[in-house]
FIMIKE-923229 format. One record per residue (C-alpha): x, y, z; residue in three letters. Coordinates in pm, 1 decimal. Example, Ala and Ser with C-alpha at 12.3 -4.5 7.8 and 13.67 -1.06 7.14 Angstrom:
// FIMIKE-923229
c1->1230.0, c2->-450.0, c3->780.0, code->ala
c1->1367.0, c2->-106.0, c3->714.0, code->ser
END
This chain:
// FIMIKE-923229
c1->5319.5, c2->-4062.0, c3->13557.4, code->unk
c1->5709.1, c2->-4025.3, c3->13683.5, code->unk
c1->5567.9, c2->-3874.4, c3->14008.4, code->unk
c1->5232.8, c2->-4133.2, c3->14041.4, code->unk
c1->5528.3, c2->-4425.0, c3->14010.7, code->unk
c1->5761.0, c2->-4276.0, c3->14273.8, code->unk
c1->5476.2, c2->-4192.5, c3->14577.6, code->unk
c1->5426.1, c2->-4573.4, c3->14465.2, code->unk
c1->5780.1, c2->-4725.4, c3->14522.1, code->unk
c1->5768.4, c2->-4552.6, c3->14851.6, code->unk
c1->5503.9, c2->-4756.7, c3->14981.5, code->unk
c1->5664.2, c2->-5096.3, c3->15175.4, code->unk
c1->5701.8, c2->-5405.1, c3->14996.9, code->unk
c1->5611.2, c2->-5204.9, c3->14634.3, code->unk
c1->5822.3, c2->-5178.1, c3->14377.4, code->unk
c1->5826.7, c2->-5180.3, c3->14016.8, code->unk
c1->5770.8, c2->-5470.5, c3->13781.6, code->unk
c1->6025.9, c2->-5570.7, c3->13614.9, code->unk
c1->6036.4, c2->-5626.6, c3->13232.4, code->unk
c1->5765.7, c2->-5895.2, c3->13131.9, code->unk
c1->5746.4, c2->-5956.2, c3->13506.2, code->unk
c1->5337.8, c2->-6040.3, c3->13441.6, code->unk
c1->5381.8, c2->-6225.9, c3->13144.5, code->unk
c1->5644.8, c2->-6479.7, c3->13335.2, code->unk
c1->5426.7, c2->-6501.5, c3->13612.3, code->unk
c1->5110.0, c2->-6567.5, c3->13411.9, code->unk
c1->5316.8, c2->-6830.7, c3->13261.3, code->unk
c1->5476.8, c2->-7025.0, c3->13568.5, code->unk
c1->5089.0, c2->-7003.2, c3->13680.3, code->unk
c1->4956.3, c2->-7135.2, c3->13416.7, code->unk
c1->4772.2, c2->-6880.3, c3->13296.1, code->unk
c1->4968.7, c2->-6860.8, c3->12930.1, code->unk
c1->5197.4, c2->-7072.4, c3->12773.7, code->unk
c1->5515.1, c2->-6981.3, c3->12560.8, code->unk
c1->5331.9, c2->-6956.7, c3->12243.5, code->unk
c1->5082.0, c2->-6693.2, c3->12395.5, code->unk
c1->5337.5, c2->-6534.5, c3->12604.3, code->unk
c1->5527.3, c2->-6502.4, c3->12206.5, code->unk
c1->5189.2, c2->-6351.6, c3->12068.2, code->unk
c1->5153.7, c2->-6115.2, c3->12325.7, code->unk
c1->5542.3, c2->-5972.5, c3->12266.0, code->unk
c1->5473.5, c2->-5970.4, c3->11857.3, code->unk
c1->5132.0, c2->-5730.9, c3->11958.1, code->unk
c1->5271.4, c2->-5497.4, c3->12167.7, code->unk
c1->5550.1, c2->-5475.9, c3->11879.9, code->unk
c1->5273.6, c2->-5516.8, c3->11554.5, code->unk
c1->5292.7, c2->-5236.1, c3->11344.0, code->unk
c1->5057.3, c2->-5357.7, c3->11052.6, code->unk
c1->4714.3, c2->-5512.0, c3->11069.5, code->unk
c1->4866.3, c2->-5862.7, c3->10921.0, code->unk
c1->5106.5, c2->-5854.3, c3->11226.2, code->unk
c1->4834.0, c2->-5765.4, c3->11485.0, code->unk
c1->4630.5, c2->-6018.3, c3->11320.0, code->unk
c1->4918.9, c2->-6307.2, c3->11359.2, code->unk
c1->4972.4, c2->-6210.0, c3->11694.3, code->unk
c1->4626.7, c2->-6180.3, c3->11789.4, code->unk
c1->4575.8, c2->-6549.6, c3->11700.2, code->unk
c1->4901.9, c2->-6649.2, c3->11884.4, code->unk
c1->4816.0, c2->-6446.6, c3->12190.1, code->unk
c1->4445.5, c2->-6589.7, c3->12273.0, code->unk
c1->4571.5, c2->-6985.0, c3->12203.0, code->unk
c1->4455.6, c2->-7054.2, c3->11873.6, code->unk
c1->4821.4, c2->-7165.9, c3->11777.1, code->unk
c1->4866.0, c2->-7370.9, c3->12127.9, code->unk
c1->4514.5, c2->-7527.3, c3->12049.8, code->unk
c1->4689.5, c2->-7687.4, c3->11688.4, code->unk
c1->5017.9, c2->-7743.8, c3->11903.3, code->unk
c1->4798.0, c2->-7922.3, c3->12167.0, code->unk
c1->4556.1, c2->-8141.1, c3->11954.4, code->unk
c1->4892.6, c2->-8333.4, c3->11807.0, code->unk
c1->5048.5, c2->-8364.3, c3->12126.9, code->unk
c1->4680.3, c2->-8532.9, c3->12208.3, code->unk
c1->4713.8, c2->-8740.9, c3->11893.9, code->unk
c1->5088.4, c2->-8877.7, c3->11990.1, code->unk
c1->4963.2, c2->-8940.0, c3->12409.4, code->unk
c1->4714.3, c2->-9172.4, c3->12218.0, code->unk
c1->4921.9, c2->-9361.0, c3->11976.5, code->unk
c1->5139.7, c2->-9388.0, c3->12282.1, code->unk
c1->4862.4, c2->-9530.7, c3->12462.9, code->unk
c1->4792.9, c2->-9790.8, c3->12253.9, code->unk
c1->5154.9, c2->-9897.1, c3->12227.7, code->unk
c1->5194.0, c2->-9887.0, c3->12628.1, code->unk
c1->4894.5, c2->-10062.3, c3->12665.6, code->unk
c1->4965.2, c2->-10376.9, c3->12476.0, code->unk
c1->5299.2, c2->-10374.2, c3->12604.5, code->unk
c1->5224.7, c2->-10362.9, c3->12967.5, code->unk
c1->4867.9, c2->-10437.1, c3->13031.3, code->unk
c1->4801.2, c2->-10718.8, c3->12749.2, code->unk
c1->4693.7, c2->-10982.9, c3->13017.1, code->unk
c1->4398.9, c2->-10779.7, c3->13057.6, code->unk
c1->4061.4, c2->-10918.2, c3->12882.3, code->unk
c1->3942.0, c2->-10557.7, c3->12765.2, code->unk
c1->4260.2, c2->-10489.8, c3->12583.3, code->unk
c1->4244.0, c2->-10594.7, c3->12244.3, code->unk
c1->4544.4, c2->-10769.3, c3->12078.6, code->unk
c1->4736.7, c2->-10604.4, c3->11813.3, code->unk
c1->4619.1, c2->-10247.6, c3->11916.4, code->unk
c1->4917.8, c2->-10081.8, c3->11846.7, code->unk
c1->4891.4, c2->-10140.1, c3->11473.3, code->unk
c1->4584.3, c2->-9913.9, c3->11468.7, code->unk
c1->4813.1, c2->-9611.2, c3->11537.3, code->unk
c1->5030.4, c2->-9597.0, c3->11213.3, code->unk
c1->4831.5, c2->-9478.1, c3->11013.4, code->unk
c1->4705.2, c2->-9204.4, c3->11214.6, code->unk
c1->5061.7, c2->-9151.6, c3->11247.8, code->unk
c1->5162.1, c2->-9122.9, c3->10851.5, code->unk
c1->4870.5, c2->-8875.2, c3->10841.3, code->unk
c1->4951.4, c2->-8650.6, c3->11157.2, code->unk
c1->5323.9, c2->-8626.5, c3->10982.0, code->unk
c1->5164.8, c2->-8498.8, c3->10648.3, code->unk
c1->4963.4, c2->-8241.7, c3->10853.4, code->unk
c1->5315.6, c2->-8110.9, c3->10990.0, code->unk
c1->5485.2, c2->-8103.1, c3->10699.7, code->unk
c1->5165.3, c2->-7883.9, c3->10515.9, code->unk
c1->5214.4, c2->-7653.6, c3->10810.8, code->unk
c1->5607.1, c2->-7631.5, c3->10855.5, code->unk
c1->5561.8, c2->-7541.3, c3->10523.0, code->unk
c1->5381.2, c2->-7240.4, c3->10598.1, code->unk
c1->5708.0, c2->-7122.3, c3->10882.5, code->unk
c1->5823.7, c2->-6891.7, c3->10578.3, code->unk
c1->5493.0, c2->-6717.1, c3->10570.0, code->unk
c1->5420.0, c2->-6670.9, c3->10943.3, code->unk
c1->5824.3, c2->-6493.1, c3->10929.8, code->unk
c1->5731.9, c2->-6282.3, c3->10630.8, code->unk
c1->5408.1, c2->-6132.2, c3->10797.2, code->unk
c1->5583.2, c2->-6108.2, c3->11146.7, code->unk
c1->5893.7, c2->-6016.9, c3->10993.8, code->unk
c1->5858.2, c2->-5838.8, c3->10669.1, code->unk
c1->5894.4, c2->-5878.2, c3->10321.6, code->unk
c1->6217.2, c2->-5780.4, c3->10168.5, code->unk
c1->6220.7, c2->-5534.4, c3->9835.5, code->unk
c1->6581.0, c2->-5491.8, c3->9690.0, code->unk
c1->6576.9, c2->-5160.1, c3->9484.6, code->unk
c1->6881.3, c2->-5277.3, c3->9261.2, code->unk
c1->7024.2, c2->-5106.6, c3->8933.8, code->unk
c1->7279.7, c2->-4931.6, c3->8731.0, code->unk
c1->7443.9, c2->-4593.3, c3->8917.4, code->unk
c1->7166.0, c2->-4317.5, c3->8858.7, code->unk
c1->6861.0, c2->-4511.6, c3->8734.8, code->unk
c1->6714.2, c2->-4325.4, c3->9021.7, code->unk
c1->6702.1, c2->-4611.5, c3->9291.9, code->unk
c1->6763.5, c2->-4320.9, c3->9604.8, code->unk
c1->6489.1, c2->-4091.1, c3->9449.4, code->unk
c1->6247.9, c2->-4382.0, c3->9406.6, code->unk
c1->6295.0, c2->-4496.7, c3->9773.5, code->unk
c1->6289.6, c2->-4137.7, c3->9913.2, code->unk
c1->5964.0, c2->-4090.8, c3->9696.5, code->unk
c1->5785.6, c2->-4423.4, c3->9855.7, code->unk
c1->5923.3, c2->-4304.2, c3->10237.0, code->unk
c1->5784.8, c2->-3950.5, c3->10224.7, code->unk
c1->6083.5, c2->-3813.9, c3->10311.6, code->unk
c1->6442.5, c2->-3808.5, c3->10184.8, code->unk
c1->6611.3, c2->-4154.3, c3->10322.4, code->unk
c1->6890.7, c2->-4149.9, c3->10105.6, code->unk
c1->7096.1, c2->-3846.4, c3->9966.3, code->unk
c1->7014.3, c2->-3778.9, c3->9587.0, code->unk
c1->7318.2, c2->-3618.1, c3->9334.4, code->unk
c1->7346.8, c2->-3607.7, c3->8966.5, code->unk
c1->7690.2, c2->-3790.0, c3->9030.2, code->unk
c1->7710.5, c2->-4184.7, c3->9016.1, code->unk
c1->7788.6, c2->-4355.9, c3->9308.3, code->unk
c1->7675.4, c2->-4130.6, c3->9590.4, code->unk
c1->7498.1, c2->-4422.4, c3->9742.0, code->unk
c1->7754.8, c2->-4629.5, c3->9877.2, code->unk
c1->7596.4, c2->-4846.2, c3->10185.2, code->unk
c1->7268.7, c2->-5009.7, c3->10202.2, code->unk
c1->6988.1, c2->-4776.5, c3->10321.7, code->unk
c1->6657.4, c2->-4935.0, c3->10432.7, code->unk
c1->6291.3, c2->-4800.0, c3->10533.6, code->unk
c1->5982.0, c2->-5012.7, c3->10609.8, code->unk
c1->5635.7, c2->-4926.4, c3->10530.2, code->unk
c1->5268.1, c2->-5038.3, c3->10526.7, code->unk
c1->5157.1, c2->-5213.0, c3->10218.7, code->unk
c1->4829.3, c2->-5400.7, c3->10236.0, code->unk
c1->4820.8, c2->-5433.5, c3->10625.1, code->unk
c1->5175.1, c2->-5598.6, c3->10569.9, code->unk
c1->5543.7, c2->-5499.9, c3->10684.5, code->unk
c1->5727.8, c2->-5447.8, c3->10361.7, code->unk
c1->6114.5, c2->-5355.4, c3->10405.4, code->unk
c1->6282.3, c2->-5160.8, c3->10093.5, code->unk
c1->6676.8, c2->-5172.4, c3->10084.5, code->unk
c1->6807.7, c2->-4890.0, c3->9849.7, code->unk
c1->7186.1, c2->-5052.6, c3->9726.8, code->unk
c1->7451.4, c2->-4919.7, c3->9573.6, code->unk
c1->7481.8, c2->-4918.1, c3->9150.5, code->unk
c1->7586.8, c2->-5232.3, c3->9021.8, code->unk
c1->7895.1, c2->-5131.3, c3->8764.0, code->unk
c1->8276.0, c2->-5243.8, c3->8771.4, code->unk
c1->8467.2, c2->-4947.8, c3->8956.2, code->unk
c1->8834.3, c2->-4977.8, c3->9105.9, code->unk
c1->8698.4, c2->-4685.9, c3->9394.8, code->unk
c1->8769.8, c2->-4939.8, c3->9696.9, code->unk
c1->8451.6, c2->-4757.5, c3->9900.6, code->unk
c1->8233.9, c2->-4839.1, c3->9594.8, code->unk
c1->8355.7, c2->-5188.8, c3->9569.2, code->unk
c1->8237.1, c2->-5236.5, c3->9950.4, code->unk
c1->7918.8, c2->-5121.0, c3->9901.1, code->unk
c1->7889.2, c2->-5295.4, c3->9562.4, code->unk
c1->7930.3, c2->-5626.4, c3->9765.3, code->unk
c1->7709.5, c2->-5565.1, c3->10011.4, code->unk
c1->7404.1, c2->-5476.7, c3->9777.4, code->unk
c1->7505.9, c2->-5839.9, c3->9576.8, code->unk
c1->7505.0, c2->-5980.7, c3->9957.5, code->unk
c1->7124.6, c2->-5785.4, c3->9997.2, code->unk
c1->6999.7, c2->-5922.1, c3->9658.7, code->unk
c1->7037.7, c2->-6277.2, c3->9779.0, code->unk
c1->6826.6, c2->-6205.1, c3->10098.6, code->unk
c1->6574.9, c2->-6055.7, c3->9935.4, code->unk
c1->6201.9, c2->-6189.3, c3->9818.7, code->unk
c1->6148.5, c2->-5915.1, c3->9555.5, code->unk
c1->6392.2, c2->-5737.8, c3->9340.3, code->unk
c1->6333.5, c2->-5432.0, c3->9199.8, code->unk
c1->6527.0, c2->-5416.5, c3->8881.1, code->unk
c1->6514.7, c2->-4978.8, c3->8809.9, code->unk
c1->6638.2, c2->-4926.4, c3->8461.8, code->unk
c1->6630.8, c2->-4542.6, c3->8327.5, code->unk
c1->6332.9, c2->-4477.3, c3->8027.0, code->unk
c1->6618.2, c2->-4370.2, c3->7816.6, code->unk
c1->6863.1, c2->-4674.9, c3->7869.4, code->unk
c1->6887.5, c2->-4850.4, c3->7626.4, code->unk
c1->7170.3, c2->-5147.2, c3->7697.0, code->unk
c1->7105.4, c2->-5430.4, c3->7812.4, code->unk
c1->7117.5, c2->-5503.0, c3->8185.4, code->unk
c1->6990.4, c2->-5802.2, c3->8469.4, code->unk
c1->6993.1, c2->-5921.0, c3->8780.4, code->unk
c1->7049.5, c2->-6286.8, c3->8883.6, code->unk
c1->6724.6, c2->-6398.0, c3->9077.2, code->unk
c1->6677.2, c2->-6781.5, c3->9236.6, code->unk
c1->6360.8, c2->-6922.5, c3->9112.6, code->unk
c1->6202.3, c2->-6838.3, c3->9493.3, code->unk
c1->6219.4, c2->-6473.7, c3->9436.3, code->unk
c1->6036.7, c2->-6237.6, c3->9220.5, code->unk
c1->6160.7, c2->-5954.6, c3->9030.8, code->unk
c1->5973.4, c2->-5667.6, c3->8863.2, code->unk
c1->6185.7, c2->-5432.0, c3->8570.1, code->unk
c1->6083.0, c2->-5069.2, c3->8659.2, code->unk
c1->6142.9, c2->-4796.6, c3->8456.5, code->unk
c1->6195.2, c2->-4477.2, c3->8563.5, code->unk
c1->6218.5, c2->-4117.7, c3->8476.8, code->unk
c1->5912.4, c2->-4112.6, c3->8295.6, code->unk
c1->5875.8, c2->-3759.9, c3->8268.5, code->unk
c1->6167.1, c2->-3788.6, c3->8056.8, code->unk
c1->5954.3, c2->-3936.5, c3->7755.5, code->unk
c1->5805.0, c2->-3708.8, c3->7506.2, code->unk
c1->5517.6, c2->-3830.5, c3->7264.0, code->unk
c1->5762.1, c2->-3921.3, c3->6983.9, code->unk
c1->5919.1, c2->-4173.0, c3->7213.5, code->unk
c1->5824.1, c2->-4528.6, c3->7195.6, code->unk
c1->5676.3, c2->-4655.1, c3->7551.9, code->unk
c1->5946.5, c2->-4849.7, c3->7691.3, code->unk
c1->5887.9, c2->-5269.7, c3->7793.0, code->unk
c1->5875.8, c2->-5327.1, c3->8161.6, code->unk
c1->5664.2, c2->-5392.2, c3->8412.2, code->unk
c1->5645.6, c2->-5053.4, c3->8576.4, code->unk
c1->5655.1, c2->-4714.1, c3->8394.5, code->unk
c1->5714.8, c2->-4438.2, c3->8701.2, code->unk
c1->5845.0, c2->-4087.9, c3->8751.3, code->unk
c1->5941.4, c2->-4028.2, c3->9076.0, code->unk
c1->5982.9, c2->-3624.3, c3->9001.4, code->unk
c1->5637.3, c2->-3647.1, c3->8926.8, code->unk
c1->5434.8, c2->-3977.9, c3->9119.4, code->unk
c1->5307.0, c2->-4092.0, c3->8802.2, code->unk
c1->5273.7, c2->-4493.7, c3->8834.6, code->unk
c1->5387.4, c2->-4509.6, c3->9217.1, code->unk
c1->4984.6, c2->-4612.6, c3->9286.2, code->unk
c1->5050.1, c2->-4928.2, c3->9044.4, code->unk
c1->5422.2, c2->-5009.8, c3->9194.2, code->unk
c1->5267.3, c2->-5015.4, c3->9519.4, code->unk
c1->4981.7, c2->-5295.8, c3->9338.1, code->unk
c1->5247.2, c2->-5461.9, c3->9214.5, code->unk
c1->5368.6, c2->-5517.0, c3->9554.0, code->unk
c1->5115.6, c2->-5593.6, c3->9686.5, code->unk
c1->5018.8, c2->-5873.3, c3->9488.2, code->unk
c1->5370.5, c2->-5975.8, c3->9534.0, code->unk
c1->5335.0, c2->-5992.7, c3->9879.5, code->unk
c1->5028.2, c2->-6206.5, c3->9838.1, code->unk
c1->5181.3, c2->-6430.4, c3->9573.2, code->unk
c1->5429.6, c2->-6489.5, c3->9837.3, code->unk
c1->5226.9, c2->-6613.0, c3->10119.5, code->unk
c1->4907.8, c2->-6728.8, c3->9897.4, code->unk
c1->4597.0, c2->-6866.9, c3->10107.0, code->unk
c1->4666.5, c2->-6934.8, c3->10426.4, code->unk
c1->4544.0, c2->-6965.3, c3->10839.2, code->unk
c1->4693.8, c2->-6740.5, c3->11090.1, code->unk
c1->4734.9, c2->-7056.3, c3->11297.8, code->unk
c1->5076.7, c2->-7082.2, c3->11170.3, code->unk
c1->5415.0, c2->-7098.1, c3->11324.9, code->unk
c1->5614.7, c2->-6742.9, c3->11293.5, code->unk
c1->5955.9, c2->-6846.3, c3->11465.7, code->unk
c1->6255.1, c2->-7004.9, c3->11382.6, code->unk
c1->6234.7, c2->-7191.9, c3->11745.4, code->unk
c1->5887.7, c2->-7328.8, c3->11637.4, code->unk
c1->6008.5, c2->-7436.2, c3->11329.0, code->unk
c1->6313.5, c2->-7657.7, c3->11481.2, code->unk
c1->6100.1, c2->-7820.7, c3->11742.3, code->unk
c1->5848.8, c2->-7906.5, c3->11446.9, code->unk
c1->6147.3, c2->-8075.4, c3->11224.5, code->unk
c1->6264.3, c2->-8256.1, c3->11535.3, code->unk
c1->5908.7, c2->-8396.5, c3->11590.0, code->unk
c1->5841.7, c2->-8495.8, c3->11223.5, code->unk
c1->6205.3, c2->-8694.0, c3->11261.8, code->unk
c1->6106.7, c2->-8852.9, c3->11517.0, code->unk
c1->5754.3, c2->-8946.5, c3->11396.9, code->unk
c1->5955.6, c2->-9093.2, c3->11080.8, code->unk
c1->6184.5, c2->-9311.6, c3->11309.5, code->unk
c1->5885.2, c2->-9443.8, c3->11471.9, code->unk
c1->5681.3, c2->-9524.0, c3->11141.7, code->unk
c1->5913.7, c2->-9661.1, c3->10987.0, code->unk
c1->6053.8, c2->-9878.8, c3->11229.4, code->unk
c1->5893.4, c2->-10217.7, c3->11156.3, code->unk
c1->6209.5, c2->-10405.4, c3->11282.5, code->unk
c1->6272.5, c2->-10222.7, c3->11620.5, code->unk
c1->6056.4, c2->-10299.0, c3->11904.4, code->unk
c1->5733.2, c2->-10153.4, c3->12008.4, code->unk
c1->5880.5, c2->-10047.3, c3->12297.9, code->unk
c1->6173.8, c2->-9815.2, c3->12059.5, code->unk
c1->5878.3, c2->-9721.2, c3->11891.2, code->unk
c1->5695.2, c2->-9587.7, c3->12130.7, code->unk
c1->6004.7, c2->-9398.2, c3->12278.4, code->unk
c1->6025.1, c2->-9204.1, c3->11921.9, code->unk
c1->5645.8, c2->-9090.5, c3->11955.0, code->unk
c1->5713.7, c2->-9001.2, c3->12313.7, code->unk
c1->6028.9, c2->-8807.6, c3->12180.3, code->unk
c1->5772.8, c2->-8605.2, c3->11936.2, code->unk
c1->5529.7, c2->-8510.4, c3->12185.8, code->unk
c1->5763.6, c2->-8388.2, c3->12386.8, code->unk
c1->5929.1, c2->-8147.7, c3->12084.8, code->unk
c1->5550.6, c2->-8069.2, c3->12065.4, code->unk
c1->5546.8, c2->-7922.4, c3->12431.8, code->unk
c1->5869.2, c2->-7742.8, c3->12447.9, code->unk
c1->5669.3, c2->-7538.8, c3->12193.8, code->unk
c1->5392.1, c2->-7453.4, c3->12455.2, code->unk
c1->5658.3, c2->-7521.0, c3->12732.0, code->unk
c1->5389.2, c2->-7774.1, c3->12889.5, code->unk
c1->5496.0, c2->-8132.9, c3->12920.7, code->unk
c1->5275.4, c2->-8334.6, c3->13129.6, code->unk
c1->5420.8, c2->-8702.3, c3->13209.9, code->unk
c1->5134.5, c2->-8777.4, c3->13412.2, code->unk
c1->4904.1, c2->-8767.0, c3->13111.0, code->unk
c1->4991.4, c2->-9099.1, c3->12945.7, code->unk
c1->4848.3, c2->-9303.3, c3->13245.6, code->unk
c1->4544.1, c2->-9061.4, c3->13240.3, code->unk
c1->4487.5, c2->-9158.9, c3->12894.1, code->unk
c1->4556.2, c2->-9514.0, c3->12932.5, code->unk
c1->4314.7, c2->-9608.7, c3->13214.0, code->unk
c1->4024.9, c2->-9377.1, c3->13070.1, code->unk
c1->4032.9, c2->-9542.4, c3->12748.5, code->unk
c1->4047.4, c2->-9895.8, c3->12872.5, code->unk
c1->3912.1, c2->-9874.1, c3->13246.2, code->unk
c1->4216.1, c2->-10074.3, c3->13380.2, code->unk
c1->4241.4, c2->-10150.9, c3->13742.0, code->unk
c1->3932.0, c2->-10055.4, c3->13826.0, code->unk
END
């Protein structure tokens, strides 16, 4: 391939494309817009069905299409504003036609807000969901992590401690990118290192959308984790080889040995369904980036200025909407100024 690309460059006026350099031109052509060109990076990067799936329906304009139809919704309630503002005079223009728009308006916010509301779930299938593996030193947090990765992530001693920095691997659960974080034991320790490491697994915890909370099968004291009422935690207990019959089966929510497998098969359930708990029902046509997110909040202010501004003037009004639509087509990076006149002399045949 090295050798087909080099007889190539020699050729005159050929040389190679530079990164994205068809993307960028597909898009200044009008071929794609910013939300495709965005789909098309997040396949080429999609390492789970649930992100090829997200990006699939970003790539081929099914997210534009939403995008688009409430830019078309705010071109018309600007419309009907502009038109009893400038062409009133005329006998096919109805008086009063702005008022028509508000309510359309009120509803078109509520349909933002449902979907802004799904941002966090487009960024946990494009981004992963985050599993803190949290516990006391040597309730077997490094063996359980090395025992879901297939291979040995973190370094495993008899000796508390060892783990001192936070070690991470990502795998496939359910067609969706799940990111584990092994952290150092949470215990009071004057070792400065320890301490470090210590803070950064509290720092983790408070990232993260599922705790693991490992406790050994033969612990008995009494230990937790703080969680905020958006995350999920599951109590695991591990070393169950450890048990014998005599024992009484220990209260938590997992029972595992990672010497042996037993229960990984219903940890990795467990997940799952935590995962899916997370995101719940939902379209694909949903926003996945922090940049469409902030465009969408500047929109919905805007709308809100405009519906709720009985005492400005139509004309301030109507300078909110326009405001919207165009946070709307930053989105798409399409912003068409022409199209208000379009839509104001089809609906009303003016001038003709």
């Amino acid at each position: 391939m090295r050798a087909i690309l080099e007889e190539l460059s020699g050729f005159p006026d050929c040389r190679l494309a530079e990164a994205g350099e068809f993307s960028r031109r597909a898009f200044e052509h009008g071929k794609l817009d910013l939300v495709e060109i965005e789909g098309l990076s997040d396949l080429l990067a999609a390492d789970t069905e649930m992100q090829r799936r997200l990006a699939i329906e970003q790539s081929s304009g099914h997210l534009s299409a939403v995008y688009e139809g409430w830019r078309e919704k705010l071109v018309f309630a600007r419309a009907m504003i502009e038109a009893e503002l400038d062409f009133s005079d005329e006998g096919d223009i109805p008086g009063s036609v702005s008022e028509r728009v508000w309510g359309d308006m009120s509803m078109l916010l509520e349909e933002l807000e449902r979907v802004l509301a799904g941002l966090r779930t487009g960024e946990i299938i494009r981004d992963g969901y985050k599993v803190v593996i949290a516990g006391r030193p040597n309730a077997g947090k490094s063996s359980l992590m090395n025992r879901l990765a297939g291979r040995d992530v973190a370094i495993v001693t008899e000796y508390a401690g060892t783990t001192r920095d936070v070690l991470h691997c990502e795998l496939d659960i359910g067609g969706f990118a799940v990111h584990f974080y092994d952290t150092a034991g949470l215990r009071d320790t004057d070792e400065p290192v320890e301490r470090l490491g210590i803070s950064r697994a509290l720092e983790k915890l408070e990232e993260a959308d599922l705790v693991l909370l490992l406790l050994d099968v033969l612990d008995r004291e009494e230990f937790s984790v703080s969680v905020s009422d958006s995350q999920a935690l599951l109590v695991v207990r591990t070393k169950a080889d450890l048990l014998t019959d005599s024992d009484p089966k220990p209260e938590c929510d997992v029972l595992l040995s990672s010497e042996t497998g037993t229960g990984f098969d219903v940890l990795r359930q467990r997940i799952q369904h935590a995962v899916e708990e997370k995101v719940g029902a939902f379209s694909l046509a949903i926003p996945s980036r922090l940049r469409h997110g902030q465009r969408l909040r500047e929109a919905m202010d805007e709308i809100r200025y405009a519906i709720s501004g009985q005492d400005l003037g139509l004309e301030i009004r109507a300078e909110h909407l326009r405001r919207a639509s165009d946070c709307l087509g930053r989105i798409t990076g399409r912003i068409d100024v022409e199209m208000l006149l379009g839509k104001i002399f089809s609906e009303f045949c003016v001038g003709k």
